[in-house]
mmCIF entry with sequence, helices, sheets and N, C-alpha, C, O atoms, coordinates in Angstrom:
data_MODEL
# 
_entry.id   MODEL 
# 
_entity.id                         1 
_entity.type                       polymer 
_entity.pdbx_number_of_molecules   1 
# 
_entity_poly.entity_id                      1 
_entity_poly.type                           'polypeptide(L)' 
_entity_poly.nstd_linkage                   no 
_entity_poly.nstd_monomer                   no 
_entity_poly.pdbx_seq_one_letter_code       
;(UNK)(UNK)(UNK)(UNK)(UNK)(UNK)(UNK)(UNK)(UNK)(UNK)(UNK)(UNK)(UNK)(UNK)(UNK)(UNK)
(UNK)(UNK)(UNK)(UNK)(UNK)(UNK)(UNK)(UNK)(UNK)(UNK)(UNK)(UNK)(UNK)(UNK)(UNK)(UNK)
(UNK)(UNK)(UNK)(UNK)(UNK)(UNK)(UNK)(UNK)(UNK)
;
_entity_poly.pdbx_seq_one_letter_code_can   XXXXXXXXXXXXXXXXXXXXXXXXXXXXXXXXXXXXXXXXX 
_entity_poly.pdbx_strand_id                 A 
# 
loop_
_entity_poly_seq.entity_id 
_entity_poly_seq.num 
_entity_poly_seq.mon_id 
_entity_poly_seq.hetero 
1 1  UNK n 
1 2  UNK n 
1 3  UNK n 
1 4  UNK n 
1 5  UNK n 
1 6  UNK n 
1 7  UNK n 
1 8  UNK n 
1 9  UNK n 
1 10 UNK n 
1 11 UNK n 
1 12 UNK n 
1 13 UNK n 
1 14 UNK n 
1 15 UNK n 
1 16 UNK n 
1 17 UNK n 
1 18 UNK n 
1 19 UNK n 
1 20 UNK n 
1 21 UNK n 
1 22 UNK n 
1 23 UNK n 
1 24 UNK n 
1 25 UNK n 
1 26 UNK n 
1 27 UNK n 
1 28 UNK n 
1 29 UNK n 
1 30 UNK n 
1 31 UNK n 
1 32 UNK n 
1 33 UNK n 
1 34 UNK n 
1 35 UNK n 
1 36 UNK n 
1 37 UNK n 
1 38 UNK n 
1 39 UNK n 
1 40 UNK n 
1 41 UNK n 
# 
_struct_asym.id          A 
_struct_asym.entity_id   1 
# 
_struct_conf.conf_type_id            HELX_P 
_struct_conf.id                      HELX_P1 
_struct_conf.pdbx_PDB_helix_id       AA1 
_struct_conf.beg_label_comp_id       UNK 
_struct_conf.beg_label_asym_id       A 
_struct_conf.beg_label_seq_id        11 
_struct_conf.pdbx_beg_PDB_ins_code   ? 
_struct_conf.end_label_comp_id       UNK 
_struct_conf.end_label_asym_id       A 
_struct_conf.end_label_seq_id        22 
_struct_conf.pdbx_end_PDB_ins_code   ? 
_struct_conf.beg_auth_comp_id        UNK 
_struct_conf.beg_auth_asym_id        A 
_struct_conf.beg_auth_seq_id         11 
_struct_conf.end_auth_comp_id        UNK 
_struct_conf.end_auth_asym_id        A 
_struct_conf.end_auth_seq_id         22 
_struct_conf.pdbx_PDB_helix_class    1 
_struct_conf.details                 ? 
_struct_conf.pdbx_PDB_helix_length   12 
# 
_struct_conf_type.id          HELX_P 
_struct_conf_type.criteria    ? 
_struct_conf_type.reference   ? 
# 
_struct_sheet.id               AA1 
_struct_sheet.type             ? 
_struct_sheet.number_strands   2 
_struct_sheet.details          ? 
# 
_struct_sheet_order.sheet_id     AA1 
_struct_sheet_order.range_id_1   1 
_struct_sheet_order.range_id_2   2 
_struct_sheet_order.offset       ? 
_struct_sheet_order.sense        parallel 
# 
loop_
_struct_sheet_range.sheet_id 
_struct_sheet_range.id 
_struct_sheet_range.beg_label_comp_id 
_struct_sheet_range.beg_label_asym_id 
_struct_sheet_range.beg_label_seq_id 
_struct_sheet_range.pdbx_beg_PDB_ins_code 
_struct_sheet_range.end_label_comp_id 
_struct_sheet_range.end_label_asym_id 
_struct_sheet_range.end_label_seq_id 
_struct_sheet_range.pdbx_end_PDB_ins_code 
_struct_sheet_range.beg_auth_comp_id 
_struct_sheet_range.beg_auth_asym_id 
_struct_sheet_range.beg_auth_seq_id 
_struct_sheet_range.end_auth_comp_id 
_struct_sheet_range.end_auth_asym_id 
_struct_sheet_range.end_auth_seq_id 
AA1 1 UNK A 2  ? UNK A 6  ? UNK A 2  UNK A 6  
AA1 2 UNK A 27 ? UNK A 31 ? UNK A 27 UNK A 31 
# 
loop_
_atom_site.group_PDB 
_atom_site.id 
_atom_site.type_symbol 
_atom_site.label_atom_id 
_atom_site.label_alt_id 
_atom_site.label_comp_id 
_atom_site.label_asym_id 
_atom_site.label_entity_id 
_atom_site.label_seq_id 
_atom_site.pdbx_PDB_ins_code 
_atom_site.Cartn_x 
_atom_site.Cartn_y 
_atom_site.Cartn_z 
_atom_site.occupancy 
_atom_site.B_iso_or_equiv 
_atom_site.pdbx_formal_charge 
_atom_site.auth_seq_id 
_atom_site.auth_comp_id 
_atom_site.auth_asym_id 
_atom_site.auth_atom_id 
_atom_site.pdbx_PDB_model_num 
ATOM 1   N N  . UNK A 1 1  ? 6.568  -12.797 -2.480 1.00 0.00 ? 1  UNK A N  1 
ATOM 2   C CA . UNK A 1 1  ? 7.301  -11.667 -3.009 1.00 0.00 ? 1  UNK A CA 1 
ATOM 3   C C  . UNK A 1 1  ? 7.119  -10.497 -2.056 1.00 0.00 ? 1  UNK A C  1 
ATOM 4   O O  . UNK A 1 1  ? 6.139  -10.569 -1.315 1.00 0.00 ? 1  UNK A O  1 
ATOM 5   N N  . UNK A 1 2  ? 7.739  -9.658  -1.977 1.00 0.00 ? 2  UNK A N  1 
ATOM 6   C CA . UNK A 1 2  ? 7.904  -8.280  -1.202 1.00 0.00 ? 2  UNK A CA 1 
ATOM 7   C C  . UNK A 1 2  ? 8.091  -7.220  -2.205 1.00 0.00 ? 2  UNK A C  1 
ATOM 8   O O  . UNK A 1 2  ? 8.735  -7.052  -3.241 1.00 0.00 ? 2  UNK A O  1 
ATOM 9   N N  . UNK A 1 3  ? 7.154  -6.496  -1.373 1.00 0.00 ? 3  UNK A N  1 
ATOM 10  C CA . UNK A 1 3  ? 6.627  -4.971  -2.075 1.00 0.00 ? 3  UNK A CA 1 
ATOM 11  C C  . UNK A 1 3  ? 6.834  -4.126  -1.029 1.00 0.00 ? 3  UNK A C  1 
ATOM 12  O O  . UNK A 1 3  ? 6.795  -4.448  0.158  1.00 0.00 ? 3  UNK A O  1 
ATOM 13  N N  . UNK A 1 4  ? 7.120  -2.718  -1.607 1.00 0.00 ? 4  UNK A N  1 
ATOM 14  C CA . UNK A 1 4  ? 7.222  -1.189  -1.254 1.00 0.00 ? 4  UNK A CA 1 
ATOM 15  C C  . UNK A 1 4  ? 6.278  -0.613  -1.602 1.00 0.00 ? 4  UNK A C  1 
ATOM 16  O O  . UNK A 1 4  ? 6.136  -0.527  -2.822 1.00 0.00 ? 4  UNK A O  1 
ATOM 17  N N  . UNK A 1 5  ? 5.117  0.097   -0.619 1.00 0.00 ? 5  UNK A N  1 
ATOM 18  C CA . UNK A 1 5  ? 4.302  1.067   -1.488 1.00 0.00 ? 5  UNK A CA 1 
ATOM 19  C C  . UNK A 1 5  ? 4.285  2.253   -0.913 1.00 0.00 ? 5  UNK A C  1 
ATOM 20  O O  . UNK A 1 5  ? 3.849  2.387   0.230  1.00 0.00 ? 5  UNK A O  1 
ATOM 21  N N  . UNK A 1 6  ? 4.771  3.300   -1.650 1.00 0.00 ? 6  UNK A N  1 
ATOM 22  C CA . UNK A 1 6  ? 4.882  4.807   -0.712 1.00 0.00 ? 6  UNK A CA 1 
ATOM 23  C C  . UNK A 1 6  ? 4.069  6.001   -1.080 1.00 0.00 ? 6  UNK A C  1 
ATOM 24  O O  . UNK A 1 6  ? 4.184  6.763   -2.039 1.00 0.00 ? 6  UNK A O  1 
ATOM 25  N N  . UNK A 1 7  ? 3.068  5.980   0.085  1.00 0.00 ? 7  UNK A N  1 
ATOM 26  C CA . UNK A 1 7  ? 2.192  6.816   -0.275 1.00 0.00 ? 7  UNK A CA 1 
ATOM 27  C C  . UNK A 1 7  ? 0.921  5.907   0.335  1.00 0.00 ? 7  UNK A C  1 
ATOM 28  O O  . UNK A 1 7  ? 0.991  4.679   0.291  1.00 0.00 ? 7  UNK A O  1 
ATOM 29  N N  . UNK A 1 8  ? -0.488 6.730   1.025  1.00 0.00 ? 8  UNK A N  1 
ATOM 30  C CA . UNK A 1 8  ? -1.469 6.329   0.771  1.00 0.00 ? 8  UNK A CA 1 
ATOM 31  C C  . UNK A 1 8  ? -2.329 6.650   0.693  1.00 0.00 ? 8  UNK A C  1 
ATOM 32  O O  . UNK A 1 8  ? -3.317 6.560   1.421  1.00 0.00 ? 8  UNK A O  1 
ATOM 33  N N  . UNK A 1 9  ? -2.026 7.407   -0.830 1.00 0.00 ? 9  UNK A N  1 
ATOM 34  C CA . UNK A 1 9  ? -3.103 8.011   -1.245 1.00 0.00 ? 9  UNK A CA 1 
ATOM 35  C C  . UNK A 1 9  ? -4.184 6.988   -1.715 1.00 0.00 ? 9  UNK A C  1 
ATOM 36  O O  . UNK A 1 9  ? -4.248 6.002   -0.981 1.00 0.00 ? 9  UNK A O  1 
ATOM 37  N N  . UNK A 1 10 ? -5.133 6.995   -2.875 1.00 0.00 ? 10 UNK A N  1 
ATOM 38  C CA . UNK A 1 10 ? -5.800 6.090   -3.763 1.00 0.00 ? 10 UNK A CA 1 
ATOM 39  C C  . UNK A 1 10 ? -4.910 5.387   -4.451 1.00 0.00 ? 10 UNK A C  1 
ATOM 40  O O  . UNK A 1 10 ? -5.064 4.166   -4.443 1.00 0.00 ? 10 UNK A O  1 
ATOM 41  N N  . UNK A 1 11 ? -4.086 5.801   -5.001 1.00 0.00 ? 11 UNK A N  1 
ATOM 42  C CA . UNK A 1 11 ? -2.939 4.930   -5.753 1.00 0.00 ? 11 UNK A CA 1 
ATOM 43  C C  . UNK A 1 11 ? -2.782 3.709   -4.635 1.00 0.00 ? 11 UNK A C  1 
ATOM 44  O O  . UNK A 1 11 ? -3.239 2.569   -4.558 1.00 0.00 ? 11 UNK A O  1 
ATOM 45  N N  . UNK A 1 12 ? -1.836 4.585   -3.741 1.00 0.00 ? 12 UNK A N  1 
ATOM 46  C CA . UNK A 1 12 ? -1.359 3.607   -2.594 1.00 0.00 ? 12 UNK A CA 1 
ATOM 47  C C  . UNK A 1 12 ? -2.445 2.385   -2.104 1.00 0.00 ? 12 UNK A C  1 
ATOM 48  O O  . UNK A 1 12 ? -2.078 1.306   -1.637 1.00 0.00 ? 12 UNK A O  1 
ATOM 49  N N  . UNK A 1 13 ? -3.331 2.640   -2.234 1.00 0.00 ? 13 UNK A N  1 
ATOM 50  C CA . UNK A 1 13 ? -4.404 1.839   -1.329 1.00 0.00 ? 13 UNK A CA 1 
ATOM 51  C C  . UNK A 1 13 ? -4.908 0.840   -2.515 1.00 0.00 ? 13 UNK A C  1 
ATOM 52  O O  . UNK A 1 13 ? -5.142 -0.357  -2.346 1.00 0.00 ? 13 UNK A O  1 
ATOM 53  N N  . UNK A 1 14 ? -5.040 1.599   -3.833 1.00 0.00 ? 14 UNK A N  1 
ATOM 54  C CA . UNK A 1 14 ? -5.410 0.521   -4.318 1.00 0.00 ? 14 UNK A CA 1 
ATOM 55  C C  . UNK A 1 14 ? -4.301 -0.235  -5.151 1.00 0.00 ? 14 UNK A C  1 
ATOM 56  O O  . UNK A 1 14 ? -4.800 -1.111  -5.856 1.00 0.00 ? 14 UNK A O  1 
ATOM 57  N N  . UNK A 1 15 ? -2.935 -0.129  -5.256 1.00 0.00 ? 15 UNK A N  1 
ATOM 58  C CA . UNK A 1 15 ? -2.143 -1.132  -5.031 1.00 0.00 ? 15 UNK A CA 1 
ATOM 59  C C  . UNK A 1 15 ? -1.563 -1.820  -4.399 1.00 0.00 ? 15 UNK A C  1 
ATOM 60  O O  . UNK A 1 15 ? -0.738 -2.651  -4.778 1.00 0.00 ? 15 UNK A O  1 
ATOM 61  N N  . UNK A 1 16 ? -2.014 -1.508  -2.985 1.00 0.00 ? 16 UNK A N  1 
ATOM 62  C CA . UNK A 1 16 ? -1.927 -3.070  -2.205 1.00 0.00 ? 16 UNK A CA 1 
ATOM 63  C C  . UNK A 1 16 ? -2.985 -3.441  -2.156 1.00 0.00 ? 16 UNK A C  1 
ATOM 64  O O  . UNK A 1 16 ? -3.003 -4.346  -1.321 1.00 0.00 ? 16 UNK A O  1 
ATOM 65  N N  . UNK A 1 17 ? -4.345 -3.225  -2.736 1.00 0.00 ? 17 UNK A N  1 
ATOM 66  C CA . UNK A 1 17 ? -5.767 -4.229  -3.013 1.00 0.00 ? 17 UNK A CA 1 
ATOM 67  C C  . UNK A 1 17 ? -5.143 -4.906  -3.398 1.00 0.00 ? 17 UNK A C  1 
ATOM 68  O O  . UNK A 1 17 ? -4.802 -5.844  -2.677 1.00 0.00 ? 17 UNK A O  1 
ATOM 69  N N  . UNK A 1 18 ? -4.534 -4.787  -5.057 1.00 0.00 ? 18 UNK A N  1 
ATOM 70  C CA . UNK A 1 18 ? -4.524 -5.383  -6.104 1.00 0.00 ? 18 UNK A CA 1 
ATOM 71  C C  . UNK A 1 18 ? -3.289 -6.277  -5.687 1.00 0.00 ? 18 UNK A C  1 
ATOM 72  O O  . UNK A 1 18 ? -3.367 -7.467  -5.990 1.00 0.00 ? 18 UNK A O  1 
ATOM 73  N N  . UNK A 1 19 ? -2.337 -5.907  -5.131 1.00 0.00 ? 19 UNK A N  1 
ATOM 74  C CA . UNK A 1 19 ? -1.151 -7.023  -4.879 1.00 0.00 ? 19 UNK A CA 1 
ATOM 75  C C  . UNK A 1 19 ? -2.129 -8.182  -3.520 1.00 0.00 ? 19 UNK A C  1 
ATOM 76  O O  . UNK A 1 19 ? -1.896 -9.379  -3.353 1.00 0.00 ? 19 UNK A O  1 
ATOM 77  N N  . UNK A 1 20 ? -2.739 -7.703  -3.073 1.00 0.00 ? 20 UNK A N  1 
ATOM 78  C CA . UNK A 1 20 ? -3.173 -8.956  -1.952 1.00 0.00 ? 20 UNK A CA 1 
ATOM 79  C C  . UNK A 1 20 ? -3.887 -9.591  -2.453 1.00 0.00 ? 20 UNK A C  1 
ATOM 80  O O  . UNK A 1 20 ? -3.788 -10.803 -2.262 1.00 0.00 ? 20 UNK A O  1 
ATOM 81  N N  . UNK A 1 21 ? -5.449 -8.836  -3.749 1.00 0.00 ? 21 UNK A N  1 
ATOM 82  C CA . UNK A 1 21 ? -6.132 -9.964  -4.330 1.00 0.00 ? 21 UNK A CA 1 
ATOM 83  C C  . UNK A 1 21 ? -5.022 -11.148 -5.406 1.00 0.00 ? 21 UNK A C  1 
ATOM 84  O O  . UNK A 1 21 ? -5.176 -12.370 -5.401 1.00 0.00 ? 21 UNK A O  1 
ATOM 85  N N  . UNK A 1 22 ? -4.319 -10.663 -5.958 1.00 0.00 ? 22 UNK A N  1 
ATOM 86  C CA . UNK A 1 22 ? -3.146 -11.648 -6.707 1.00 0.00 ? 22 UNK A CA 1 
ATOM 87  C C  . UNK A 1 22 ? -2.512 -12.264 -6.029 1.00 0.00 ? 22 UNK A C  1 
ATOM 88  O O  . UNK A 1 22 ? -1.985 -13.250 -6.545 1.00 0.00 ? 22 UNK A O  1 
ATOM 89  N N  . UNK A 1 23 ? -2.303 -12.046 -4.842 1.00 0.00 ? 23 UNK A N  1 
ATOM 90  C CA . UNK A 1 23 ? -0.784 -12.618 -4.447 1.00 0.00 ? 23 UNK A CA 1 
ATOM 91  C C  . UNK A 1 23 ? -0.893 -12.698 -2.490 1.00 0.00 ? 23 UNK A C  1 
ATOM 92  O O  . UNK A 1 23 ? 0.028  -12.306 -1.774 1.00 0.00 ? 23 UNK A O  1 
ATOM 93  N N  . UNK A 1 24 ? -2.215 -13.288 -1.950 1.00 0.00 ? 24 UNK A N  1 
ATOM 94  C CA . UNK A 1 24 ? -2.309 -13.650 -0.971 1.00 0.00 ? 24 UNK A CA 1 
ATOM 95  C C  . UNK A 1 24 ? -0.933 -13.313 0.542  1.00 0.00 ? 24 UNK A C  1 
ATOM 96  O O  . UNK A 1 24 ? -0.815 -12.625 1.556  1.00 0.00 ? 24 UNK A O  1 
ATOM 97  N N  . UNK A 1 25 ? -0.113 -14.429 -0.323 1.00 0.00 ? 25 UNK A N  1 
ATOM 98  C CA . UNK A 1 25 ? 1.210  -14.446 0.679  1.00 0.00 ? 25 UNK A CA 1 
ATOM 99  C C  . UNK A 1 25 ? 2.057  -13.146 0.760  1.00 0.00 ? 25 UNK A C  1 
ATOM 100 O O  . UNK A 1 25 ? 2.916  -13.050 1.637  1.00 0.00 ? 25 UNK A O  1 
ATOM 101 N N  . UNK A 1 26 ? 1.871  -12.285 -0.002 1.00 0.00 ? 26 UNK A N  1 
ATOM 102 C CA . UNK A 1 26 ? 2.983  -11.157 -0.273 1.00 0.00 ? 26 UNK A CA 1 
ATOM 103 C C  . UNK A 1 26 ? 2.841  -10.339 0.839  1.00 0.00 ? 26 UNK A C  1 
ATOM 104 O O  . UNK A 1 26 ? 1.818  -10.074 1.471  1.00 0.00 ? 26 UNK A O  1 
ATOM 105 N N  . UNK A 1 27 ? 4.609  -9.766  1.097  1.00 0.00 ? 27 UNK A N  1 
ATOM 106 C CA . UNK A 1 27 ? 4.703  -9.131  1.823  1.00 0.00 ? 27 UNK A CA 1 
ATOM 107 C C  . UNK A 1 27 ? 4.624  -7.378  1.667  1.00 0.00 ? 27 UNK A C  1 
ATOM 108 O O  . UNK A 1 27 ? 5.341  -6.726  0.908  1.00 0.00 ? 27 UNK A O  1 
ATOM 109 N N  . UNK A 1 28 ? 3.943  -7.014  2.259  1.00 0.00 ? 28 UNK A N  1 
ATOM 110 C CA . UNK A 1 28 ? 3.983  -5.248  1.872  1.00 0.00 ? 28 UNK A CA 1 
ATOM 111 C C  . UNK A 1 28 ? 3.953  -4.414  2.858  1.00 0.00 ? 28 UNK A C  1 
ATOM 112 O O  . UNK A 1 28 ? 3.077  -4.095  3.662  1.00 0.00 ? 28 UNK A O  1 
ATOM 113 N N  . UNK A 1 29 ? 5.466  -3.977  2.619  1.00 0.00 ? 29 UNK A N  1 
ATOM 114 C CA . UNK A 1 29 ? 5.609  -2.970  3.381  1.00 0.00 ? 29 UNK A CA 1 
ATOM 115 C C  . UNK A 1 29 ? 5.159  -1.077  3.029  1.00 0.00 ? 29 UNK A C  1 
ATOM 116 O O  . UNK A 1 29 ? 5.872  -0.411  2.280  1.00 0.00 ? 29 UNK A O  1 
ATOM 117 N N  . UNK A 1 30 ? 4.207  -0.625  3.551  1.00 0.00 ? 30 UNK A N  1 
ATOM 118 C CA . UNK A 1 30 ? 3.335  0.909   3.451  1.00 0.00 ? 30 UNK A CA 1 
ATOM 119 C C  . UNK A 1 30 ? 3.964  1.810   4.115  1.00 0.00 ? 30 UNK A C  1 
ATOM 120 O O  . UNK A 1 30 ? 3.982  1.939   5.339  1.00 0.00 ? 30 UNK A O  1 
ATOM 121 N N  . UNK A 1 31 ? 4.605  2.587   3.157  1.00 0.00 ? 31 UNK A N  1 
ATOM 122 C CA . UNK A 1 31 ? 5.220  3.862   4.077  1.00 0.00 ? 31 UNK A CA 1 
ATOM 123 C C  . UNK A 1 31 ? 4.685  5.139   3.746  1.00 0.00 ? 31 UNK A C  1 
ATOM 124 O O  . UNK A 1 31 ? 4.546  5.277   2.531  1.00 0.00 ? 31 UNK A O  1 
ATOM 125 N N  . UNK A 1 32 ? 4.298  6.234   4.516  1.00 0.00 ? 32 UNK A N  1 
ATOM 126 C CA . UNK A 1 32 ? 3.572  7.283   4.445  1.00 0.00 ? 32 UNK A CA 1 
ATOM 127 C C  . UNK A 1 32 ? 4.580  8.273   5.334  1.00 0.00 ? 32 UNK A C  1 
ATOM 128 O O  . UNK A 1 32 ? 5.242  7.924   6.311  1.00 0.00 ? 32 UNK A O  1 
ATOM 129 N N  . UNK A 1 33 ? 4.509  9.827   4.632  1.00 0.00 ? 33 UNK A N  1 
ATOM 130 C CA . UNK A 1 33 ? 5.465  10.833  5.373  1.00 0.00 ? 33 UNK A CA 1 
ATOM 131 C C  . UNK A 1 33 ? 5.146  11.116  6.632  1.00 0.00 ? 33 UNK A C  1 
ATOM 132 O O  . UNK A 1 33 ? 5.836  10.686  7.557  1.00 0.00 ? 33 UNK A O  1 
ATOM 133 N N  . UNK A 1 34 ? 3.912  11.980  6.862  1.00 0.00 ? 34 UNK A N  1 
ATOM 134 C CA . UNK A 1 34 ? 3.877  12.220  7.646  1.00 0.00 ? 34 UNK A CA 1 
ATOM 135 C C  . UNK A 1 34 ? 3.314  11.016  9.150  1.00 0.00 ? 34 UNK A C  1 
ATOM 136 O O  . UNK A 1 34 ? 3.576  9.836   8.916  1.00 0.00 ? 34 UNK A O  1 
ATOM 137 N N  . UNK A 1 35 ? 2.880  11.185  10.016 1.00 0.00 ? 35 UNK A N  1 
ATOM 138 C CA . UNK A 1 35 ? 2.105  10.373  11.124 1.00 0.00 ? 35 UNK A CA 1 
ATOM 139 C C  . UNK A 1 35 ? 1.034  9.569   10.763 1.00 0.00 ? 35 UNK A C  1 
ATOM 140 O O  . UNK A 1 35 ? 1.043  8.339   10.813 1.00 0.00 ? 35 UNK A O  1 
ATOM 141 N N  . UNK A 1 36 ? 0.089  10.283  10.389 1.00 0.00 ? 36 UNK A N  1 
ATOM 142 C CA . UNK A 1 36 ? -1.237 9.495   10.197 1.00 0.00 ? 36 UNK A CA 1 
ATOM 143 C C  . UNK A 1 36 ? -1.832 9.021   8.388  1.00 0.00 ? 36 UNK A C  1 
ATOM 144 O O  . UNK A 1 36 ? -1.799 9.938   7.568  1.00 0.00 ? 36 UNK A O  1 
ATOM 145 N N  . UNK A 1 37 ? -2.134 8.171   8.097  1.00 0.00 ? 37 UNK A N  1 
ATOM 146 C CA . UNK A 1 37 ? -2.417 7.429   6.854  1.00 0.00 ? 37 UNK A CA 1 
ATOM 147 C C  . UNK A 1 37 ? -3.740 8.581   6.416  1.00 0.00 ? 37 UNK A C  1 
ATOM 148 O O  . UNK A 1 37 ? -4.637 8.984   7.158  1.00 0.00 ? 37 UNK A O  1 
ATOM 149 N N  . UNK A 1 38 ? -3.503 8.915   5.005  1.00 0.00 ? 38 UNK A N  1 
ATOM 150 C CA . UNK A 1 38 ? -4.997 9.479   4.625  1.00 0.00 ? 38 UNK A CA 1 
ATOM 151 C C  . UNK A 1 38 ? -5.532 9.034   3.303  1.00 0.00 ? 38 UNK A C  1 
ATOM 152 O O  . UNK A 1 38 ? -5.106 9.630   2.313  1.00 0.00 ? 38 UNK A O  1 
ATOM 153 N N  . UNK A 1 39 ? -6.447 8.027   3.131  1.00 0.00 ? 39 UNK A N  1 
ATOM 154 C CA . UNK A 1 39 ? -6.490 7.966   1.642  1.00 0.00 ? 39 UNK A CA 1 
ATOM 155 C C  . UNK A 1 39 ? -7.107 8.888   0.679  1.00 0.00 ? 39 UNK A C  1 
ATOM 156 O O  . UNK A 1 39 ? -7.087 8.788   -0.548 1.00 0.00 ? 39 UNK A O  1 
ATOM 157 N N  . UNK A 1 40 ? -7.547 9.616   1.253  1.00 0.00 ? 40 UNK A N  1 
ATOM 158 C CA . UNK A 1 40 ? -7.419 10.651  0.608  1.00 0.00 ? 40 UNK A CA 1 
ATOM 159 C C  . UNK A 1 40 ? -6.387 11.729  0.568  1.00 0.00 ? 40 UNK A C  1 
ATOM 160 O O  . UNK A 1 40 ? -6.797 12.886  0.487  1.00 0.00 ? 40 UNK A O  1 
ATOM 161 N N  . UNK A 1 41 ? -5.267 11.534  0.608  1.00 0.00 ? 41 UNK A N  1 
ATOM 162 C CA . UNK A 1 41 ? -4.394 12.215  0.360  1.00 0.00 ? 41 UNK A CA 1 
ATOM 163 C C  . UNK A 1 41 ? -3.918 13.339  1.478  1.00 0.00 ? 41 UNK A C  1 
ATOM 164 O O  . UNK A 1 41 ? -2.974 14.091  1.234  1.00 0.00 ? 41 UNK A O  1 
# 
């Protein structure tokens, strides 16, 4: 299956944990606004 996750905040990060511990094969694509990823927001 293929996923969208936008944002990476804590949300963001920990729903692609949770989609990779379930679902190994899945595809996920992570999009964030600006340049650099922050999980903290």
């Amino acid at each position: 299956m293929k996923y969208i996750v936008v944002g990476t905040s804590h949300f963001g990060y920990e729903a692609v944990q949770t989609i990779l511990k379930n679902q190994p094969e899945a595809e996920i694509h992570l999009y964030e606004r600006g340049d650099t990823a922050s999980f903290m927001g």
